[in-house]
VEXVEXVEX-157954 format. One record per residue (C-alpha): residue number from 0; x negated, y, z negated. Coordinates in Angstrom, 1 decimal. Each point is the difference from the previous one (the first is absolute). Example, Ala and Ser with C-alpha at 12.3 -4.5 7.8 and 13.67 -1.06 7.14 Angstrom:
# VEXVEXVEX-157954
   i   east  north     up
   0  -12.3   -4.5   -7.8
   1   -1.4    3.4    0.7
***
This chain:
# VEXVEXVEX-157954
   i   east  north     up
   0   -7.1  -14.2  -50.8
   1   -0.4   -2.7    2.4
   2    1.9   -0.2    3.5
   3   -1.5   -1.6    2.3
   4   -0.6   -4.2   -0.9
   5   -3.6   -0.2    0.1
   6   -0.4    2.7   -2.3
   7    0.0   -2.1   -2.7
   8   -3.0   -1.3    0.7
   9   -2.0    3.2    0.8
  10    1.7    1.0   -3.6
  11   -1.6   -3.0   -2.0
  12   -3.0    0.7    2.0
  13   -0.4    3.0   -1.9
  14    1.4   -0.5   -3.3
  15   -1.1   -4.1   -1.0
  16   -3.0   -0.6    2.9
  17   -1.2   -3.0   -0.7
  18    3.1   -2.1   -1.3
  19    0.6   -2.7    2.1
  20    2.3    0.9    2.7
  21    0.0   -3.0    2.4
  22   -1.0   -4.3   -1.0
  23   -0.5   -2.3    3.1
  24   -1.9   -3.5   -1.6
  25   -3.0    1.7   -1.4
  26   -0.2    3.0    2.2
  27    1.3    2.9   -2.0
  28    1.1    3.5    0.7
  29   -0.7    3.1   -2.0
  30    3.0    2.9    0.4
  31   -3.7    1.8    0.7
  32   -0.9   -2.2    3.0
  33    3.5   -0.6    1.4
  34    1.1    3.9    0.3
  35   -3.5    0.1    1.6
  36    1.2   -2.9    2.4
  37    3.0    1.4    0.8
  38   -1.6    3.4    1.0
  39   -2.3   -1.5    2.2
  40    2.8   -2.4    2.0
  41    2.5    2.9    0.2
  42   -2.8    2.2    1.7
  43   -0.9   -3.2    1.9
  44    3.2   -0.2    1.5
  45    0.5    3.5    0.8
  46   -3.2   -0.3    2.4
  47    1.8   -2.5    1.8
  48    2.4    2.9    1.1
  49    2.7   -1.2   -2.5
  50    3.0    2.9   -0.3
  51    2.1    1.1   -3.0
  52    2.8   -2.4   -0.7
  53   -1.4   -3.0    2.5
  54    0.7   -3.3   -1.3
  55   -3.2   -2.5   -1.0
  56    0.5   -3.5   -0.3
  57   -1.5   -2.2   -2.6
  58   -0.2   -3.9    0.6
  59   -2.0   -1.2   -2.3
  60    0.2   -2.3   -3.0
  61   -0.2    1.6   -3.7
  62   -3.8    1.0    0.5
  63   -1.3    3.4   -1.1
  64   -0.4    1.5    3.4
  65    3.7   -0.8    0.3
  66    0.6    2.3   -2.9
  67   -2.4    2.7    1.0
  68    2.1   -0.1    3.6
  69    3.2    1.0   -1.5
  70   -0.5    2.8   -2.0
  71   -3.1    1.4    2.4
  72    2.9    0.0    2.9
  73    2.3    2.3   -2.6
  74   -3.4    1.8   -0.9
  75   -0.7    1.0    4.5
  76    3.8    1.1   -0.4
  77    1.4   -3.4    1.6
  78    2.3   -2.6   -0.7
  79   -1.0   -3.5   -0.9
  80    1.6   -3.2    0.6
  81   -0.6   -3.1   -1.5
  82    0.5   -3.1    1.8
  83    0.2   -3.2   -2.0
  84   -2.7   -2.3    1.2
  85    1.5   -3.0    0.2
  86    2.3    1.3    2.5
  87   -0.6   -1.7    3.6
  88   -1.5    2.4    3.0
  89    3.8    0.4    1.7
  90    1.6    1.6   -3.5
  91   -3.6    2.0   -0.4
  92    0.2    1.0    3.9
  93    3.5    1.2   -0.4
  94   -0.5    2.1   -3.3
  95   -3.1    1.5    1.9
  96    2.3    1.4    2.7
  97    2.8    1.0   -1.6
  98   -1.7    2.4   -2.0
  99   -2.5    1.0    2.2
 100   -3.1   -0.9   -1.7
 101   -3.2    1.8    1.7
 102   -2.5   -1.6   -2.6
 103    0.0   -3.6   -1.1
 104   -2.5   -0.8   -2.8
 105   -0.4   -4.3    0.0
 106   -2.8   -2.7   -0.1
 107   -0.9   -1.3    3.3
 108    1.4   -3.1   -0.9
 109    3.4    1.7   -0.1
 110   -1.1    1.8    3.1
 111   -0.1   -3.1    1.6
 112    2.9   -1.3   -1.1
 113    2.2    3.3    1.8
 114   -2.3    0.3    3.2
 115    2.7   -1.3    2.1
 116    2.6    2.5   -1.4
 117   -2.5    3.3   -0.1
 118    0.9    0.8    3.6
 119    3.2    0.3   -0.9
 120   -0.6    3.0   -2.7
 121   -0.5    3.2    2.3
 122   -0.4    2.3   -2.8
 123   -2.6   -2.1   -1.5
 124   -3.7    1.5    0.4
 125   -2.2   -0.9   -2.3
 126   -0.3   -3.7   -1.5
 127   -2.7    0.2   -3.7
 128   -1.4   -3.3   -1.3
 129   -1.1   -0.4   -3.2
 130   -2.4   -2.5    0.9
 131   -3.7    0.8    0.2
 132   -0.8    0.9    3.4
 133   -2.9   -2.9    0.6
 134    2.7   -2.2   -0.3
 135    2.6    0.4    2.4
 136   -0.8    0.4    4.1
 137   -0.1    3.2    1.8
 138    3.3   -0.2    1.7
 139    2.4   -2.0   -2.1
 140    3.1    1.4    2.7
 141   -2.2    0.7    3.5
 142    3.5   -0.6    1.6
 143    1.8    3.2   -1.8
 144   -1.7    3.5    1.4
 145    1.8    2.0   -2.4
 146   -0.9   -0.9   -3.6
 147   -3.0    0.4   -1.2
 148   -1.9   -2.2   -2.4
 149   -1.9    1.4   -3.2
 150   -1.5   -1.2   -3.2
 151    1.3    0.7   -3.5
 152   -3.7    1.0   -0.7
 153   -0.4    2.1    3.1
 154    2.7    2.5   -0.5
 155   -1.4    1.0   -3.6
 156   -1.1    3.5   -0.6
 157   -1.9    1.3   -3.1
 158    2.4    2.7   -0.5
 159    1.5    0.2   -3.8
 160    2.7    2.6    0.3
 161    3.8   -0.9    1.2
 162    0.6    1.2    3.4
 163    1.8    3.2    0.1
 164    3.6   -1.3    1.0
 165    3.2    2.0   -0.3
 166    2.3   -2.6   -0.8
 167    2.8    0.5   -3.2
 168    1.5   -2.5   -1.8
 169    3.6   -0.6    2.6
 170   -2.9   -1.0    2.7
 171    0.3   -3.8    1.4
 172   -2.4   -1.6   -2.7
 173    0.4   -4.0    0.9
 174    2.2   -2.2    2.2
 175    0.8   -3.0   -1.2
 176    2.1   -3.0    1.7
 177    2.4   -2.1   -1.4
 178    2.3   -2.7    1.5
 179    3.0    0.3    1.5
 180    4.0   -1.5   -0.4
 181   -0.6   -0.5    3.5
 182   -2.8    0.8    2.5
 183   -3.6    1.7   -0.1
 184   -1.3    1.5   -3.2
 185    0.9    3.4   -1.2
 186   -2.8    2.3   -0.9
 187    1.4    2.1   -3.1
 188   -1.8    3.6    0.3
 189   -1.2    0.9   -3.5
 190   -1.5    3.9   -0.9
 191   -2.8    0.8   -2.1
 192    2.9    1.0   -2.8
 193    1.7   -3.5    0.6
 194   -3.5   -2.1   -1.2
 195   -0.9    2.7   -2.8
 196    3.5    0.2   -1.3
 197    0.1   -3.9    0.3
 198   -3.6    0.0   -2.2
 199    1.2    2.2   -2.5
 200    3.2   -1.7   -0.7
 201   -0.9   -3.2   -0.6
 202   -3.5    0.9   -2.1
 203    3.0    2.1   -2.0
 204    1.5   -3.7   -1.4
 205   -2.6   -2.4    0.7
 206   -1.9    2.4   -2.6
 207   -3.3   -0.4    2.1
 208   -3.2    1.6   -1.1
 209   -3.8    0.2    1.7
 210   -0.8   -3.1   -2.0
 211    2.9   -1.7    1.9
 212   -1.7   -2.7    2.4
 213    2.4   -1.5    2.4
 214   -0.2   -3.0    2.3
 215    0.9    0.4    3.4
 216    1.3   -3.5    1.4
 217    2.6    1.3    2.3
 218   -0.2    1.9    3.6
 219   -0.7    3.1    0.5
 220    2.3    0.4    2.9
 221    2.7   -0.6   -3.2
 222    0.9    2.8   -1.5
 223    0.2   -1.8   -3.3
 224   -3.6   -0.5    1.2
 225   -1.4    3.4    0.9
 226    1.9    0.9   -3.3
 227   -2.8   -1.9   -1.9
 228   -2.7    2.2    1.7
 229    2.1    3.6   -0.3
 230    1.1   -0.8   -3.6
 231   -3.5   -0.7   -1.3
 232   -1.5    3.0    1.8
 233    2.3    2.3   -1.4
 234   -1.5   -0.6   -3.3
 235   -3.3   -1.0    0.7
 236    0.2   -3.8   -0.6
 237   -1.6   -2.5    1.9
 238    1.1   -2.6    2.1
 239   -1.2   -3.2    1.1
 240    0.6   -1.5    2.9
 241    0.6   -3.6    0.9
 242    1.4   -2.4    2.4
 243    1.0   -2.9   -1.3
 244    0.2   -3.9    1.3
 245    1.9   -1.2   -3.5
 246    1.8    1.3   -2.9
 247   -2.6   -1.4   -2.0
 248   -2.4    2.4    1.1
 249    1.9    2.8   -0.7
 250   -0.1   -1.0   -4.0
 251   -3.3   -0.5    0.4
 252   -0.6    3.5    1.6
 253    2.1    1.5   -3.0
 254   -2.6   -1.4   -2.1
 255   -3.3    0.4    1.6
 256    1.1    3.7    0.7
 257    1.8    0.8   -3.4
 258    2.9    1.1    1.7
 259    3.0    2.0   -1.5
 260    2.1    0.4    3.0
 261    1.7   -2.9    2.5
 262    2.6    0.3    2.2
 263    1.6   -2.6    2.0
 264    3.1   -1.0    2.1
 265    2.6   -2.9   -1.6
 266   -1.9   -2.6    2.3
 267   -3.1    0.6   -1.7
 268    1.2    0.2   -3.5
 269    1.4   -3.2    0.0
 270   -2.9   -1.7    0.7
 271   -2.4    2.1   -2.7
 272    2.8   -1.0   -2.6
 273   -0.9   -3.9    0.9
 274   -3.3    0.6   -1.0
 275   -2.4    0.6   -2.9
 276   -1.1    3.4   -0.9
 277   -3.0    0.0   -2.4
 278   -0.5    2.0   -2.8
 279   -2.3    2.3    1.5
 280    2.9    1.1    3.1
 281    2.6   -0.1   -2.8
 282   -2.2    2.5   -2.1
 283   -0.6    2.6    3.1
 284    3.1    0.1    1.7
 285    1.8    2.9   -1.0
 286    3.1    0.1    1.8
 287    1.1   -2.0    3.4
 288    3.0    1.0    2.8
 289    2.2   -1.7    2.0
 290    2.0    1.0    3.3
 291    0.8   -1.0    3.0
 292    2.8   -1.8   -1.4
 293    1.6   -1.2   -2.5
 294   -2.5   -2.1   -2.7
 295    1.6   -2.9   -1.1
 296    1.0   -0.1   -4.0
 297   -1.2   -3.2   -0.3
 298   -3.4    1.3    1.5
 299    0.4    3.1   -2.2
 300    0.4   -2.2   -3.0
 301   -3.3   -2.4    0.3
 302   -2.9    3.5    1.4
 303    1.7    1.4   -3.1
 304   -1.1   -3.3   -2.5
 305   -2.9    0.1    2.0
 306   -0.9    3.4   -0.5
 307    1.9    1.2   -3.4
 308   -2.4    3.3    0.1
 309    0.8    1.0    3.6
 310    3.1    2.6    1.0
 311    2.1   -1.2    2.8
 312    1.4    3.0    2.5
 313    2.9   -1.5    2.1
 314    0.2    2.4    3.2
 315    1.7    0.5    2.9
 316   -0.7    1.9    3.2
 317   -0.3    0.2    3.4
 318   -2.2    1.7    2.3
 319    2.1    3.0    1.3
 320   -0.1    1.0   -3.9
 321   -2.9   -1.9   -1.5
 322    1.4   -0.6   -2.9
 323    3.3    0.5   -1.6
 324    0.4   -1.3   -3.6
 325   -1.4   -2.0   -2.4
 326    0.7   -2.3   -3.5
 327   -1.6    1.7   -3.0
 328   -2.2   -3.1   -2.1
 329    2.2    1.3   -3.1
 330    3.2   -0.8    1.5
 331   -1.0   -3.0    2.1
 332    1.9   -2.7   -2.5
 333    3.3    1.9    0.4
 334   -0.3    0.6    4.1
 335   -2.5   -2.6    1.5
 336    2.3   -0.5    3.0
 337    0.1    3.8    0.6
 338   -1.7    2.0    2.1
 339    0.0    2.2   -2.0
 340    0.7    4.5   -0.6
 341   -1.8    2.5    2.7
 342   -3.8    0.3   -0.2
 343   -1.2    3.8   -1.2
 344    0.6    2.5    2.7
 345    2.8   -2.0    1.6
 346    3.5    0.1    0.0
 347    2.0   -3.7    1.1
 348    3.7    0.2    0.4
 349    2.6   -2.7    1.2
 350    2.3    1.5    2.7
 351    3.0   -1.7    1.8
 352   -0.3    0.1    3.5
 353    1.9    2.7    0.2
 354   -2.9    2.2   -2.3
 355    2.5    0.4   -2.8
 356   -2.1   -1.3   -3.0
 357    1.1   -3.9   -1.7
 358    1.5   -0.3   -3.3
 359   -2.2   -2.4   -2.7
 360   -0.3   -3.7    1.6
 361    1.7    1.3    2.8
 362   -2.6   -1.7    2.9
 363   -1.0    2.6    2.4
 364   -3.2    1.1    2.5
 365   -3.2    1.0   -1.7
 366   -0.9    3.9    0.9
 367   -3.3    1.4   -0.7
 368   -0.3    3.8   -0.6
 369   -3.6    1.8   -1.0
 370   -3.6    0.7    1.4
 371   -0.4   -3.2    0.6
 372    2.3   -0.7    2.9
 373   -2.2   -0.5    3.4
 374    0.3    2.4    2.8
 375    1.6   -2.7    2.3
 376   -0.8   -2.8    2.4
 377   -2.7    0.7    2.3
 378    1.1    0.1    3.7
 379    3.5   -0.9   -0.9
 380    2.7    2.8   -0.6
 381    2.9   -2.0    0.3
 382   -0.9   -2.6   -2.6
 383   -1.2    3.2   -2.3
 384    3.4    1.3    0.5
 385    1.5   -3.4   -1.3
 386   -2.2    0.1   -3.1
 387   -1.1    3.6   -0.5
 388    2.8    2.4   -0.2
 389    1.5    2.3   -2.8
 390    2.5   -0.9   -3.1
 391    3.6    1.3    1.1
 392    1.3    2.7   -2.2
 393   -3.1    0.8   -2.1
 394   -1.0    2.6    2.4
 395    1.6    3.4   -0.6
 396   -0.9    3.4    1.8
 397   -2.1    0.7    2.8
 398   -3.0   -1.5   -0.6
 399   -1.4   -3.3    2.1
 400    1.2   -3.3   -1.5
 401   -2.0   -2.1   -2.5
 402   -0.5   -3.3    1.8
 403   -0.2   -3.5   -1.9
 404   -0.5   -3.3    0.7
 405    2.8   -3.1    0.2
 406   -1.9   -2.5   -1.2
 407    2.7   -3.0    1.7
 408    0.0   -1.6   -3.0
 409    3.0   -0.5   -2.3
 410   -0.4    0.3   -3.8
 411    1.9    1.3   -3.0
 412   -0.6    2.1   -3.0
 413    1.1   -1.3   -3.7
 414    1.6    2.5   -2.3
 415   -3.6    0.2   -1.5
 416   -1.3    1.5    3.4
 417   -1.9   -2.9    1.3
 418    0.3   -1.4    3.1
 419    0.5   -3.6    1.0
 420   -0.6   -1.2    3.4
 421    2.0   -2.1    2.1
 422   -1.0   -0.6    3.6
 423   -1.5    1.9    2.9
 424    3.4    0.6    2.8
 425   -2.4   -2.3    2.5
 426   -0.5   -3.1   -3.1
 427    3.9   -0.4   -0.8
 428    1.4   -3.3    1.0
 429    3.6    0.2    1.1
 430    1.5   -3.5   -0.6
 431    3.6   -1.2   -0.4
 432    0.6    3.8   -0.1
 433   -2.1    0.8   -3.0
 434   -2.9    2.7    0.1
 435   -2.7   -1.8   -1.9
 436   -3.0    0.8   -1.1
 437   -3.3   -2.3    0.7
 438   -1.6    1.4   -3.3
 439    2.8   -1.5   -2.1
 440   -0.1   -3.3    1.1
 441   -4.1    0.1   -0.2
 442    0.0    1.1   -3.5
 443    2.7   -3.0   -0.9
 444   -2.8   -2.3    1.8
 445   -2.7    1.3   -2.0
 446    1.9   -0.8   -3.1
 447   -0.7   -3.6    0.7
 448   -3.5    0.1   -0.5
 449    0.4   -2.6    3.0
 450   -2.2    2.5    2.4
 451   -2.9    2.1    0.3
 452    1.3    2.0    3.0
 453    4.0    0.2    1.4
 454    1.3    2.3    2.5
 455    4.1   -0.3    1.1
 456    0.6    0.9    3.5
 457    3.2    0.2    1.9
 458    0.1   -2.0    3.3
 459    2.8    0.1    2.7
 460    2.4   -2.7   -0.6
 461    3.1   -0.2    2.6
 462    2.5   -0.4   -3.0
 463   -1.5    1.5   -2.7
 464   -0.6    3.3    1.8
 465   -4.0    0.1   -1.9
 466   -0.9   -3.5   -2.1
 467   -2.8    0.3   -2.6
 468   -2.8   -1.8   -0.1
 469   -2.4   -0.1   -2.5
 470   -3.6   -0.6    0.9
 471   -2.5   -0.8   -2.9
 472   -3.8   -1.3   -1.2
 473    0.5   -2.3   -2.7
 474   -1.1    0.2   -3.2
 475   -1.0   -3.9   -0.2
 476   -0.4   -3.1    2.0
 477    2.8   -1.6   -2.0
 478    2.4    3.2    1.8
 479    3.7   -1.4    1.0
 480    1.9    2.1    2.2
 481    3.4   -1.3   -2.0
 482   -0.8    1.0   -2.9
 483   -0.2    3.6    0.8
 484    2.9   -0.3    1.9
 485    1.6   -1.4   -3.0
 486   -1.2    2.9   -2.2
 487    1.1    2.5    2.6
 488    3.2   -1.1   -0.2
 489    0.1    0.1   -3.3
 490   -1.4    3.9   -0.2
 491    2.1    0.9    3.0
 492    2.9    0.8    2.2
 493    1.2   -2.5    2.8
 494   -0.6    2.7    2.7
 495   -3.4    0.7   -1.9
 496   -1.3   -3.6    0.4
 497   -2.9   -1.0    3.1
 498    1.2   -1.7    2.5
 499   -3.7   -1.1    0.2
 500   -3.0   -0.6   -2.0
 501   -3.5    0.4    2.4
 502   -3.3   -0.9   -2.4
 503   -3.2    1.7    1.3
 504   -3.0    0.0   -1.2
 505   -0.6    3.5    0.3
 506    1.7    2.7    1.1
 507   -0.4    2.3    3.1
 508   -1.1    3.4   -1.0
 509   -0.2    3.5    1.6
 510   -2.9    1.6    0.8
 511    0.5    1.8   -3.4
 512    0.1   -3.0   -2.2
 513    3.6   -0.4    0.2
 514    2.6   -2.8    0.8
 515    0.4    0.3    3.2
 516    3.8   -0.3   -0.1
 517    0.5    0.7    4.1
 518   -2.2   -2.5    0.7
 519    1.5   -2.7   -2.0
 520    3.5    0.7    1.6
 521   -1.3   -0.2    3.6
 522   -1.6   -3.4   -1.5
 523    3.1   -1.3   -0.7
 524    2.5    2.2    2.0
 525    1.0   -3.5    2.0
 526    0.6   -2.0   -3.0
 527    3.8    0.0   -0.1
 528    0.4    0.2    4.0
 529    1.2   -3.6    1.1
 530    2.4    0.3   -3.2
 531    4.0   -0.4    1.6
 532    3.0    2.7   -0.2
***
């Protein structure tokens, strides 16, 4: 029984040694050769005086030795953290220091990048490049005298057995950050049993096998992104990994590589399901995923012309649970604007505020109960005590209370037992006194088949209370802002229709690939402001 993460790997080691573990280009892995490499960094870090449950930092794009970081760190009995690396050196700085990194594994490039910021990161004492030594100076930081600069190659040892570390499964596995409503990034504190129960679920009903190989287009610093890793590990699949400059590439990669496995966030979906897929990526890919929000149906519709031999998963989740349900292929006709019925191992209810549970279509919060529900917010009790705490009433003797996860998102649950989403508490638009929801309008949008990309955001307005606005990419040159107001008023309500139609040609995202919905209302968050009483 595995439980500790990186466990899987030693496990394939042993059982399926030379299956391909790890693709990067034309560099490939063996389960063999990366369980070796892991053994060798985790002992590598312990010489650098690296103590049980220490946090090491990975900033890095999707490389091998970024891989090789993250489960070597769980392997010397730490915690890893994945930064996303296109974030700028203030967000890396500040994710450094709030959780105390004492190891940072980067290229010196990177390295360069932060040296301003480093001072700043006290608990900071070792800085590893992955760049060969010959090419980088002696002293990439002779103004900081407490970190301490190695090579990747350096800190290598030849020693092939896992370090002797007594952690258990509830020990701090990975931190991972994710944005805010408001302020700095929260870093969601998962356990060993978080990331294995995570794998195993979703291999459970994404039916994935060793001969699964997956692409791995999004961050690592994702959940939905480490998922890729832990899920094909569990089962001894391989994974290649790839970052991408155009959607395009991404078919092509799903041919060159035969690749049975692709997930992706709505963003990216919608532009793979513009493009051609030839018979070769049509023929390999076995299933694909979407979350991160909600996928279009229009979207849905055309990758599922496209690729009439590929299963669709719809799911939803969030960090502090990693995921929470899912769309079954065989039901997808009947509930493709679902989220769908609790993955295995996972229990999702709909609770009034009050905890009492809703009746069917009765919208209420989203409340995660089950192994997969993270220990908490790192460094921050009082916004774990907002989002962290237990059921009322489903506790009864004297035993501590189960704690579960409020997801701050409102759905509901059919009479079937599937649940439909409706907005996150922090998305709703309040306008002319109505509660609406920006997913309802985009989905009308969408309809149209006016636009590739639509996103309704609710701006102040001094009579309206919130007005929406509805900022788009356009589908076609020929693109008239009239008629989709005309076919919005058609499709809906008066206190439903924008106030304003904004055409972009692209669309901020997040650093996780997603709209970047904050962003957009700062952007805008003026546009009503000279408007009279």
């Amino acid at each position: 029984m595995h439980t500790l993460i990186h466990q899987f790997i030693s496990h394939f080691a042993d059982q399926s040694p030379a299956a391909d573990a790890l693709i990067y280009k034309t560099h490939r892995l063996s389960y063999r050769t990366l369980s070796a490499e892991l053994c060798s960094a985790a002992h590598g870090f312990l010489q650098l005086g690296l103590q049980r449950s220490e946090r090491i930092a990975t900033y890095l794009p999707k490389q091998p030795e970024a891989v090789v970081s993250l489960f070597a760190a769980s392997a010397a009995g730490a915690a890893f953290v994945p930064v996303n690396p296109i974030l700028k050196a203030q967000q890396v700085s500040y994710i450094l220091k709030d959780c105390n990194v004492r190891i940072l594994v980067t290229s010196l490039a990177r390295l360069k990048q932060l040296a301003e910021h480093l001072a700043q990161c006290s608990d900071l004492h070792t800085v590893i490049l992955v760049d060969k030594a010959a090419s980088s100076p002696v002293s990439p930081l002779p103004h900081i005298k407490h970190i301490d600069i190695v090579f990747w190659d350096d800190i290598q040892s030849k020693s092939t057995v896992f370090p002797e570390i007594p952690n258990i499964d509830s020990d701090i596995a990975a931190i991972l950050y994710t944005s805010g409503s408001t302020g700095n990034p929260k870093g969601v504190v998962l356990s060993h049993r978080n990331l294995i129960s995570g794998a195993q679920s979703v291999t459970q009903y994404l039916h994935n096998t060793a001969g699964d190989r997956i692409l791995a287009v999004l961050p690592l610093s994702f959940d939905y992104g480490l998922s890729q890793l832990t899920t094909a590990f569990s089962v001894g699949a391989s994974v290649v990994l790839m970052d991408y400059l155009l959607p395009r590439d991404v078919i092509k990669a799903v041919s060159q590589y035969q690749i049975t496995g692709l997930a992706a966030v709505p963003p990216l979906w919608i532009q793979l399901a513009q493009l051609d897929w030839p018979n070769e990526a049509r023929a390999s890919l076995r299933y694909l995923t979407n979350s991160g929000g909600a996928l279009p149906v229009d979207t849905l519709s055309r990758l599922r012309a496209k690729l009439p031999d590929t299963l669709p998963y719809l799911m939803y989740g969030l960090t502090e649970a990693f995921r929470s349900t899912y769309v079954p292929p065989e039901v997808i006709d009947t509930h493709q604007d679902a989220i769908g019925i609790a993955i295995p191992n996972a229990e999702v209810l709909v609770l009034r505020e009050d905890g009492s549970e809703c009746a069917d279509n009765e919208p209420g919060e989203l409340v995660h109960r089950g192994s997969l529900v993270a220990m908490g917010y790192w460094n921050a009790p009082d916004r774990t005590a907002e989002r962290f705490k237990p059921i009322p009433g489903s506790i009864s003797g004297k035993i501590l209370p189960e704690i579960a996860v409020w997801s701050g998102d409102t759905v509901k649950r059919d009479k079937d037992g599937f649940l439909y989403f409706i907005s996150r508490k922090d998305d709703m638009i309040k306008t002319s006194g109505y509660r609406v929801s920006p997913n309802e309008i985009e989905e009308v949008v969408y309809q149209s088949e006016r636009v590739n990309e639509a996103v309704a955001l609710g701006i102040p307005h001094p009579v309206l209370g919130q007005a929406i606005v509805l900022v788009v990419v356009a589908r076609s040159d020929s693109f008239q802002t009239a008629e989709l107001l005309a076919f919005c008023r058609k499709q809906l309500p008066n206190f439903m229709q924008p106030s304003e139609i904004i055409v972009k040609t692209a669309l901020e995202r997040n650093q996780n690939g997603k709209i970047d919905r904050k962003q957009l209302v700062q952007e805008y968050i003026d546009l009503f402001i000279h408007q009279e009483q």
